[in-house]
C-alpha positions in Angstrom: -34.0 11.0 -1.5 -34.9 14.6 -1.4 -35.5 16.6 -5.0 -33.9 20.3 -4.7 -34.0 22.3 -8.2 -34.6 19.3 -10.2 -31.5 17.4 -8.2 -32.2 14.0 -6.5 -30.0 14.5 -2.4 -29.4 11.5 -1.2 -28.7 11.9 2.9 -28.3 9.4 5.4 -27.8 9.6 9.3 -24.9 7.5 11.2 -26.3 6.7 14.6 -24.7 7.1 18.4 -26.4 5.7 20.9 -25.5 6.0 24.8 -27.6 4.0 27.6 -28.9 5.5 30.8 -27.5 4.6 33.8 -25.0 2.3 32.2 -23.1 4.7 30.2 -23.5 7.5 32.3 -25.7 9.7 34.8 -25.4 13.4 33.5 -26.5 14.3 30.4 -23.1 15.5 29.4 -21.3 12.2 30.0 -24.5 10.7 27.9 -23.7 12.8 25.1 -20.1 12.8 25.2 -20.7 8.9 24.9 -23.4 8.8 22.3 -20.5 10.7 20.0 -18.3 8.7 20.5 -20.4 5.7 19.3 -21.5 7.9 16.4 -17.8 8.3 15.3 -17.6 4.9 14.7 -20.6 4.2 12.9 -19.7 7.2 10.3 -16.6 4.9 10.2 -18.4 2.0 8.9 -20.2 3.8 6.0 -23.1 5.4 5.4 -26.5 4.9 7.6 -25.1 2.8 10.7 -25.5 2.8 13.8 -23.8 1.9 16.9 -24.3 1.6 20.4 -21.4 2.9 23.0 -19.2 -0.1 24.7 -16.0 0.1 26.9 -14.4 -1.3 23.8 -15.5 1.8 22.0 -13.9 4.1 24.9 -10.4 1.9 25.0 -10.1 2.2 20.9 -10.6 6.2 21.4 -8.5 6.4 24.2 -5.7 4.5 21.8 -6.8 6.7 18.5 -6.0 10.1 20.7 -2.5 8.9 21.9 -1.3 7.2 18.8 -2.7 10.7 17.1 -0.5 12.7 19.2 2.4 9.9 18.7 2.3 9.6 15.3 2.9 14.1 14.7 6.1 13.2 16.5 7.4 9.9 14.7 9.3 11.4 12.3 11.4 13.8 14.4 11.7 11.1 16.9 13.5 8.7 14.1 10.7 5.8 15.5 10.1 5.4 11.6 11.7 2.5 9.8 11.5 0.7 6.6 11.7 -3.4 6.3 12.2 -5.1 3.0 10.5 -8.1 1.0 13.0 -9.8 -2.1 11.1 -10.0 -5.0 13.1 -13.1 -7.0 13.0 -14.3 -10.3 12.1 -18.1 -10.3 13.7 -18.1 -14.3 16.6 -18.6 -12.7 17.4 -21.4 -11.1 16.3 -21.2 -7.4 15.2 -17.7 -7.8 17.6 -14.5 -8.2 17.0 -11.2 -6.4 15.8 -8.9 -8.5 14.2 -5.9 -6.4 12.8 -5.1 -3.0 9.5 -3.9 -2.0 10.4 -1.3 1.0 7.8 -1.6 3.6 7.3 1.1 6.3 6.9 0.3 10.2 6.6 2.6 13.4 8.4 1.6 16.5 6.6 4.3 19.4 8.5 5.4 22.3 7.0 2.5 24.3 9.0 -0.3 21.4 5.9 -1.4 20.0 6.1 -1.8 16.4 2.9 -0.6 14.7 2.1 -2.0 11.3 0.7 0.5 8.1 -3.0 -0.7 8.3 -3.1 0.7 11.8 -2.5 4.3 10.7 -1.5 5.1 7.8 -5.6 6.2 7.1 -5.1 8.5 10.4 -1.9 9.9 8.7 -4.0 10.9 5.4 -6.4 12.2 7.6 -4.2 14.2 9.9 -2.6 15.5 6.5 0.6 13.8 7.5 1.0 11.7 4.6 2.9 13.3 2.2 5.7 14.1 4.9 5.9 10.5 5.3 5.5 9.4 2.1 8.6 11.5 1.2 10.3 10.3 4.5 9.7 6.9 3.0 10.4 7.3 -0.7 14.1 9.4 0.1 15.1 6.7 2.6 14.2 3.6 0.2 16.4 5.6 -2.2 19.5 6.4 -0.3 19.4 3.1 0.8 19.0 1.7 -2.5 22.2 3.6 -3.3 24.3 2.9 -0.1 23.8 -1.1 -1.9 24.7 -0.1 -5.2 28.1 1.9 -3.7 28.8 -1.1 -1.8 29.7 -2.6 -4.8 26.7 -4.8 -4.9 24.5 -5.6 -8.4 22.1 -3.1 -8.5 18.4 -3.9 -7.8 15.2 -2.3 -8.2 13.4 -0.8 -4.7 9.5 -0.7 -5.3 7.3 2.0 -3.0 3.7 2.6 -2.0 2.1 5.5 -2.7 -1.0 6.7 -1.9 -4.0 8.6 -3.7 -3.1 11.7 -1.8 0.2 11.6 -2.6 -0.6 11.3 -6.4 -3.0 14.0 -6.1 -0.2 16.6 -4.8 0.5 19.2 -7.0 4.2 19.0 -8.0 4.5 15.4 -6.8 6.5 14.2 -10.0 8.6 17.2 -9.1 9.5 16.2 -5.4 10.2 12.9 -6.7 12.7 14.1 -9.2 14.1 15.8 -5.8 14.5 12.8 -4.2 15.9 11.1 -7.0 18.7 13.8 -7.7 19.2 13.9 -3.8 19.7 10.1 -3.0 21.8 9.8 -6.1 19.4 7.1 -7.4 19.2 6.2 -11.1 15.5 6.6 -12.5 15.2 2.8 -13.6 16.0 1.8 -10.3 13.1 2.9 -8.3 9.3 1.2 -8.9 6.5 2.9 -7.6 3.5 0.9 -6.5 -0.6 2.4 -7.1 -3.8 0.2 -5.7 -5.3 -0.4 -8.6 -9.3 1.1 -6.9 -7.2 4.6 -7.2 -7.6 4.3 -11.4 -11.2 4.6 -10.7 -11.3 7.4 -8.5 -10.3 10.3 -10.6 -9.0 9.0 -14.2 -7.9 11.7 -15.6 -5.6 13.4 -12.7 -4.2 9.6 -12.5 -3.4 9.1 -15.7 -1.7 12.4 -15.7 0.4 12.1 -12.9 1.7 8.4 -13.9 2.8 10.3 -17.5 4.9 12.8 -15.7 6.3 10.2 -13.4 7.1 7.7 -16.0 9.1 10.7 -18.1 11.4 10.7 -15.5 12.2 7.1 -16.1 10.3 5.5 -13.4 8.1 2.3 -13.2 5.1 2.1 -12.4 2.8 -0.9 -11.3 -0.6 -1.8 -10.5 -1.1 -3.2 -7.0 -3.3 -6.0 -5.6 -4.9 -6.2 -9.1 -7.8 -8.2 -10.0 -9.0 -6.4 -6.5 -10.9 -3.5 -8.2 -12.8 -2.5 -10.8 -10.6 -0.4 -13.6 -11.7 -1.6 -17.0 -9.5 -2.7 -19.5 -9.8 0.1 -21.6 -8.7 2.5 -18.9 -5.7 0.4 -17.9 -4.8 0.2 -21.9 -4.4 4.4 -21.8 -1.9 4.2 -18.7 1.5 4.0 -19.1 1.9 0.7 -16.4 4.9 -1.2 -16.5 4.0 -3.9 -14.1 0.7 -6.0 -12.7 1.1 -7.2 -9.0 -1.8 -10.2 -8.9 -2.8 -9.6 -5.4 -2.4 -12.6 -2.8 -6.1 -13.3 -2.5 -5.5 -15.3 -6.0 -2.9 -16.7 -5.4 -3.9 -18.5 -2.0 -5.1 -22.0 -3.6 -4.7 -21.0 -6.9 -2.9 -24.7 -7.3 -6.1 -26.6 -6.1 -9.0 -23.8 -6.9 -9.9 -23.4 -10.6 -11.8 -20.5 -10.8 -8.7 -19.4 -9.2 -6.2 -20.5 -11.8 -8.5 -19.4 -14.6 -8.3 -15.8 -13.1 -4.5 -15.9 -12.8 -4.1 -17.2 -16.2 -5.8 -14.4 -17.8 -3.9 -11.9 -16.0 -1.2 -13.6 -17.0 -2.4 -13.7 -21.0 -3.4 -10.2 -20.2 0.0 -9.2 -19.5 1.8 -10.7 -22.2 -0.9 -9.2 -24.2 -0.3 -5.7 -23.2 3.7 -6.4 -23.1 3.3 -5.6 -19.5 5.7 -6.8 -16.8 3.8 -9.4 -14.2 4.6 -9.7 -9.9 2.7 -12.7 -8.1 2.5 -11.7 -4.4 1.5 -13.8 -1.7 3.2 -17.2 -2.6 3.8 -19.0 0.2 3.7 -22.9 -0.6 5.6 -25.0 -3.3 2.5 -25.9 -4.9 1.7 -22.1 -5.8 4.9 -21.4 -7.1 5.5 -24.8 -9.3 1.7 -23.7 -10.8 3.0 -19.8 -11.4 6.5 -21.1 -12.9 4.7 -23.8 -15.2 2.2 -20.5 -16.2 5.3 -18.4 -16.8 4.8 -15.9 -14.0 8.6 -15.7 -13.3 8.9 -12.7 -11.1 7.5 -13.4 -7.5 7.6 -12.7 -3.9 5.9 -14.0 -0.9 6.9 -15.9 2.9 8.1 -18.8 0.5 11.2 -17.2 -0.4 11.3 -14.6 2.8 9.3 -12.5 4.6 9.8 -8.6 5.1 13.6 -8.3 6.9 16.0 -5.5 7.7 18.6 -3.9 5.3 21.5 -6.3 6.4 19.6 -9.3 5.9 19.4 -8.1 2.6 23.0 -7.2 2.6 23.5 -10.8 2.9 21.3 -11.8 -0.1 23.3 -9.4 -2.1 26.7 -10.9 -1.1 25.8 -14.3 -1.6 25.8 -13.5 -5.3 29.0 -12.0 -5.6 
């Protein structure tokens, strides 16, 4: 580190490196190559480096178009949301209690790109909160368009991001959505990774007090995955925990495992806190979560993500 007016600078350097003849014979090509391997070690964090491949060229060459694709989704309508039932196991088999409303891009060639592959090129394009909002009014009109079918109502639970939270007015162009769509408040959960409570604590805790005025629920995603202490998640006003999967996969047959999920669990009974285990997938983790009384669940056991009249379907069955 480097000591400027009594202040310890920390730099590092992320390396591109480009081989004569094999990557090129002009100096241009060299350097053009060299970048393009330094882009991807400042990808992998601070103080890599990386040496240029053909793979390197083919995931750039992908990055570009799926950049220009990806400006155009929206207005192209190649955006779509599935859904995954969340049931609760209390009753009997399992009764549909809410959705989580996952968002997919079908591109012009009918490839169907999943979230992970570029929703991070969205925030950095600054795309995000256009489709967060696409996402969030759509879950919500079609949250409604169930209710008016005469159906019973269930709750529709929605992602959002850091950057989302972090726009000014964000409470304000949720209440817009909510007025638009016609959506009762208690209807609508809205999902928050739990490393985003350790990012910037106060502007969180903040914005989830103006967005739970307006009646809405929040939870906690993939928790036991970061670090937020318990006496910062006692301040927020958090309706639900979502244990993440990673806890639930063997949590029947790994005991450090089912200690960890039992004291979420006694942790949310504690804070009178609601409780979601994701990720179940066998018998075995569901019987352990239902004996633990962690009623509400979802996960491949019961269904995996499916389209809104598969879902029309679950709702029927019930009437």
């Amino acid at each position: 580190p480097f000591i400027i007016d009594n202040n310890e600078i920390q730099v590092t350097a992320s390396i591109g490196i480009s081989i004569y003849p094999d990557d090129g014979r002009e100096a241009a090509t060299l350097i053009r190559k060299a970048d393009i391997a330094m882009q991807r070690s400042r990808s992998l964090g601070m103080g890599e480096s990386s040496i240029h491949s053909r793979t390197l060229d083919i995931q750039t060459q992908e990055h570009f178009w799926m950049k220009n694709d990806l400006a155009r989704a929206i207005s192209r309508d190649e955006l779509f949301l599935n859904y995954q039932p969340i049931y609760d196991i209390n009753q009997g088999e399992g009764e549909l209690v809410g959705v989580e409303a996952l968002l997919r891009w079908k591109n012009e060639n009918g490839k169907i790109i999943s979230p992970s592959k570029f929703i991070q090129l969205a925030e950095r394009m600054g795309l995000i909160h256009s489709i967060g909002d696409w996402v969030l009014m759509n879950a919500c009109k079609q949250n409604r368009k169930w209710q008016d079918q005469g159906h019973r109502p269930i709750y529709i639970s929605v992602n959002i991001s850091i950057l989302q939270l972090e726009q000014p007015g964000f409470d304000r162009i949720v209440e817009r959505i909510l007025e638009e769509s016609g959506l009762d408040p208690e209807y609508l959960h809205l999902e928050i990774t739990e490393t985003f409570f350790t990012q910037n604590y106060r502007m969180v805790n903040e914005a989830i007090g103006r967005l739970s005025r307006l009646g809405i629920r929040l939870s906690i995603d993939d928790f036991g995955t970061g670090y937020s202490s318990l006496s910062q998640l006692c301040q927020f006003n958090i309706h639900n925990l979502k244990i993440d999967r990673s806890f639930i996969d063997g949590v029947d047959n790994d005991e450090n495992k089912s200690k960890i999920v039992k004291a979420v669990i006694s942790l949310a009974n504690s804070l009178k806190v609601g409780l979601i285990a994701e990720g179940v997938e066998t018998r075995a983790q569901l019987n352990f979560l239902k004996n633990n009384e962690c009623n509400i669940v979802q996960g491949y056991l019961f269904s995996k993500p499916i389209d809104t009249e598969q879902i029309e379907r679950i709702l029927i069955g019930y009437e």
